[in-house]
C-alpha positions, 0 to 999 in steps of 0.5 A: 500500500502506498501511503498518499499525503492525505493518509500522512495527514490523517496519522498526524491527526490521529496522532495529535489526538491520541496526545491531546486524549491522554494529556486531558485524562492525565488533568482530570486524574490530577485535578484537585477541589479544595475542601475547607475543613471548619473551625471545631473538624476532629482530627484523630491521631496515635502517637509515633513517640513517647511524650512525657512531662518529665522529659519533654519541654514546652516548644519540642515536636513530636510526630504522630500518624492520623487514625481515622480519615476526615470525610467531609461531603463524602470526600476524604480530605485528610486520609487515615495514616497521613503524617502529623507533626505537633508542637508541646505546648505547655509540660509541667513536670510534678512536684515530689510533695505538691505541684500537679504535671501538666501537658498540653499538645497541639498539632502543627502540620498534616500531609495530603499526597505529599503536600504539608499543610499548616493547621491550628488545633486545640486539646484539652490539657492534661493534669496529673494526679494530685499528692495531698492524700497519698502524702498523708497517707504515708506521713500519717501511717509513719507516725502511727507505725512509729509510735506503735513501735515506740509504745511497744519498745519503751511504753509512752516515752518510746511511742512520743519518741516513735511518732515522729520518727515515723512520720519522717520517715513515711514523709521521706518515703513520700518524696522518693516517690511521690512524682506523679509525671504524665506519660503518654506512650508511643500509639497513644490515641490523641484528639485534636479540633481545628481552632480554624478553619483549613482548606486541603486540596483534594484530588477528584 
């Protein structure tokens, strides 16, 4: 078969459209709709790290994976398993006799197909455990127990001697053990809410 000018140009016409076709396919694959995610959306979380107060300070990151995928409308604006990067806010660590830990945590940044996006998330603090009854529990079991020993050793003079002693030594015990840090292990699940809102480009 011989080939006429008017077969070469319709190759070439089929050509440019083939081109055209796979480019167009190639947009509407790639073509993204932001979705803007209002003030109060959850985004859920786990922990990549442990956090704690008596070894993370105000201003460290941490890194943390998302756990549940934020659907808005049907469309899956931040996908389960995007990665998350979060700031901490606020740690206190415990006192020994008072002084309650405290840890606060925000999340800073979310990954949507490979594009990090800047969000402003809030969380509710977390407070330890408070000392004042675990405190007297071992101040006040020390002095009954010395004076207890004390009566039993020297009569009345030994329980007067023993009850102090004790009370040292239960007020002892209680400051060698007494911090009570929040410890927030690797997987730990977090909760945060967007405190604004944040638009995401979402592939169509």
């Amino acid at each position: 078969m011989i080939l006429t000018k008017r077969h070469y140009l319709m190759i070439g016409v089929a050509l440019v459209l083939a081109t055209a076709l796979t480019l167009s396919a190639a947009t509407l694959r790639d073509r993204s709709d932001p979705v803007t995610l209002p003030e109060r959306t959850a985004i859920h979380v786990r922990l990549d790290q442990t956090v704690a107060t008596n070894r993370s300070k105000a201003g460290d990151h941490f890194e943390a994976t998302v756990s549940q995928s934020v659907v808005v409308d049907g469309k899956t604006v931040i996908p389960k398993g995007a990665h998350a990067e979060g700031l901490v806010v606020d740690s206190r660590q415990s006192g020994r006799l008072k002084g309650r830990a405290r840890l606060q945590l925000a999340l800073q940044t979310v990954d949507v197909n490979g594009r990090n996006y800047d969000v402003r998330t809030f969380s509710h603090p977390r407070i330890g455990r408070d000392h004042k009854k675990r405190n007297w529990a071992w101040i006040g079991g020390g002095a009954a127990g010395g004076a207890v020993v004390g009566a039993l050793a020297g009569g009345g003079t030994g329980a007067l001697i023993g009850g102090p002693v004790g009370a040292g030594a239960g007020t002892t015990v209680a400051l060698l053990t007494g911090k009570k840090d929040i410890k927030l292990r690797a997987e730990t699940p977090l909760k945060f809410e967007l405190s604004e809102p944040v638009t995401i480009n979402v592939k169509g």
